[in-house]
VONUZA-900431 format. One record per residue (C-alpha): residue number from 1; residue in one letter; x, y, z. Coordinates in pm, 1 decimal. Layout:
<pts>
+-----+---------+----------+----------+----------+
: num : residuo :     east :    north :       up :
+-----+---------+----------+----------+----------+
: NUM :       a :        X :        Y :        Z :
...
+-----+---------+----------+----------+----------+
</pts>
This chain:
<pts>
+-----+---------+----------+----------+----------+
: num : residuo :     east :    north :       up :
+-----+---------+----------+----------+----------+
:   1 :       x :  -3023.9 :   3771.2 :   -913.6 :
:   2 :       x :  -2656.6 :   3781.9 :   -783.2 :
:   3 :       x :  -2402.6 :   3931.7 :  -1051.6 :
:   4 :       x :  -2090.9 :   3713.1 :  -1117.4 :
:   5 :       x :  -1750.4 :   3847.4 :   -929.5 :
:   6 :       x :  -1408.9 :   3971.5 :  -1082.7 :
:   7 :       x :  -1311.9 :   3629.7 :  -1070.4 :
:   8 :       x :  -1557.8 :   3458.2 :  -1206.8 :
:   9 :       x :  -1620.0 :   3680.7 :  -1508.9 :
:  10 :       x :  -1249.2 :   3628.4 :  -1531.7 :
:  11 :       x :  -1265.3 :   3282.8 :  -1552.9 :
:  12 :       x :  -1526.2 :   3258.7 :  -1812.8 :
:  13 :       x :  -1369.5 :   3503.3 :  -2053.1 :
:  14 :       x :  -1010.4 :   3279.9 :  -1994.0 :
:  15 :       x :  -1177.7 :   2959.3 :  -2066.0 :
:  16 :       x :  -1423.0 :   3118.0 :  -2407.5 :
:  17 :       x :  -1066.1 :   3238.0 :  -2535.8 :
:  18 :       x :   -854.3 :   2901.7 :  -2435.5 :
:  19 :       x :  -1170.5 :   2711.4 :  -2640.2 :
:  20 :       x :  -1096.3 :   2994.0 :  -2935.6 :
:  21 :       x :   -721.3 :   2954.2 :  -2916.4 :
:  22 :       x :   -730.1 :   2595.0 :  -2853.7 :
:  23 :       x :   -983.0 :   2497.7 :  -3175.9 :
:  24 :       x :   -802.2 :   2668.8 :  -3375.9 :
:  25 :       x :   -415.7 :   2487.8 :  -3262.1 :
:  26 :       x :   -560.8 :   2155.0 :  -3284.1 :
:  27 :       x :   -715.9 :   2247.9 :  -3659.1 :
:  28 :       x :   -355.4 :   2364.2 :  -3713.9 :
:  29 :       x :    -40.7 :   2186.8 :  -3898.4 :
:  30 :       x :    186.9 :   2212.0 :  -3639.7 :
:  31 :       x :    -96.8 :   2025.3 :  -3397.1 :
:  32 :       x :   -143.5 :   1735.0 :  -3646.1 :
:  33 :       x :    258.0 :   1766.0 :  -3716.6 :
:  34 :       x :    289.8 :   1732.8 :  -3281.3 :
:  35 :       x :     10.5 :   1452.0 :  -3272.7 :
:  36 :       x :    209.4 :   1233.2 :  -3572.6 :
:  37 :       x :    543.8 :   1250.5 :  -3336.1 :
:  38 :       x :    391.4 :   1126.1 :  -3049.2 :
:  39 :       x :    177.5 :    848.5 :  -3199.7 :
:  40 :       x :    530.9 :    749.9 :  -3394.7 :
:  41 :       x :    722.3 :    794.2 :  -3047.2 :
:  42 :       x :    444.0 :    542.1 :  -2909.1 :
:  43 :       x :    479.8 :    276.6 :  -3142.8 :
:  44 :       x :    847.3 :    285.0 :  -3110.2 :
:  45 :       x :    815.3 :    249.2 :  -2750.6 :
:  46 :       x :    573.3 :    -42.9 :  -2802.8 :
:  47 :       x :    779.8 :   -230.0 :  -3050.1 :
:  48 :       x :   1098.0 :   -200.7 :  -2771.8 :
:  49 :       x :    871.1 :   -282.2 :  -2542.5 :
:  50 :       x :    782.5 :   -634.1 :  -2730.6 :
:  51 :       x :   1134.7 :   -684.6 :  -2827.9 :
:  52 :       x :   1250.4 :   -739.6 :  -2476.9 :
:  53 :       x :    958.4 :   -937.1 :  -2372.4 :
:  54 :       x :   1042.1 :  -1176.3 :  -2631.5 :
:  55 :       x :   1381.4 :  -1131.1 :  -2559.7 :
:  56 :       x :   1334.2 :  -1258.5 :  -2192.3 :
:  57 :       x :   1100.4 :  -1450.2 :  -2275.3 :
:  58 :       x :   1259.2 :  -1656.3 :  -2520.8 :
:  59 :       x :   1616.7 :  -1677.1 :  -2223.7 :
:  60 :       x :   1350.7 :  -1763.1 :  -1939.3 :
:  61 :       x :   1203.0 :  -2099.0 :  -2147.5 :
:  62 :       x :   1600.6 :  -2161.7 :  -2241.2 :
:  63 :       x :   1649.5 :  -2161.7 :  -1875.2 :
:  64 :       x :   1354.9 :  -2335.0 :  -1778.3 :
:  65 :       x :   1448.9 :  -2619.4 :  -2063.8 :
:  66 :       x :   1738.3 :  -2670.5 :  -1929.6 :
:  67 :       x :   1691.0 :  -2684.1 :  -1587.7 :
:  68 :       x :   1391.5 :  -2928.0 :  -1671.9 :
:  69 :       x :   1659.6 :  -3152.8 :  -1884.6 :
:  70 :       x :   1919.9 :  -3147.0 :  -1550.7 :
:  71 :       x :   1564.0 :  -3292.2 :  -1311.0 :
:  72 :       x :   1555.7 :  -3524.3 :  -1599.8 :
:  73 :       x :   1923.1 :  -3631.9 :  -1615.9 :
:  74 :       x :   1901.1 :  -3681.2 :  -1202.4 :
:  75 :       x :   1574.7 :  -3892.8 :  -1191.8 :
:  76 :       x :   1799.6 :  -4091.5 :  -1422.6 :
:  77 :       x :   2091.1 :  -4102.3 :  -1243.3 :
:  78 :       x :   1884.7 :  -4178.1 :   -909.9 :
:  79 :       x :   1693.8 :  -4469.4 :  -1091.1 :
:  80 :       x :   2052.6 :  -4642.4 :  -1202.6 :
:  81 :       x :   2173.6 :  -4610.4 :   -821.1 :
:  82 :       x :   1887.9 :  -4745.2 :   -702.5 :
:  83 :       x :   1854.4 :  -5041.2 :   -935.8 :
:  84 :       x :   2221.3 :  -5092.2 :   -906.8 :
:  85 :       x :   2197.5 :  -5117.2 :   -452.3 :
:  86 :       x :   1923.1 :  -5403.8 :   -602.7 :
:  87 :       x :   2104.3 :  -5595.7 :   -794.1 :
:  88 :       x :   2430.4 :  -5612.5 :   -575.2 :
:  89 :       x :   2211.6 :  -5746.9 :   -275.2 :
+-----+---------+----------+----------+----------+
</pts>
């Protein structure tokens, strides 16, 4: 059986007390207190997020309406020419 090097040993003692150290800041207030923030920082984001998708949303069906009324207004406008060439002839 080969004994562990420096470096290993090192690493496992670093991790056990990062696992000590860390357990005990996530148990603490100032974890939950640093969790809260960012969960409220993440909504806010979301809800900005959803504003201006309904925001452009709501400007690209405006634009889309009205460009849809303007094809509308020309079919018209083509129909009366056309019916008008007919009934001069």
């Amino acid at each position: 059986m080969q004994l562990p090097n420096k470096t290993g040993v090192l690493t496992f003692v670093g991790g056990a007390f990062e696992a000590i150290v860390g357990g005990a800041f996530v148990k603490s207030k100032a974890a939950h207190k640093l969790a809260v923030k960012g969960v409220v920082g993440s909504l806010r984001l979301k809800d900005d997020a959803v504003r201006k998708f309904e925001t452009i949303r709501e400007e690209a069906q405006d634009v889309y309406e009205e460009a849809k009324r303007e094809a509308d207004s020309c079919k018209c406008d083509a129909n009366t020419d056309t019916n008008t060439d007919a009934d001069e002839k």
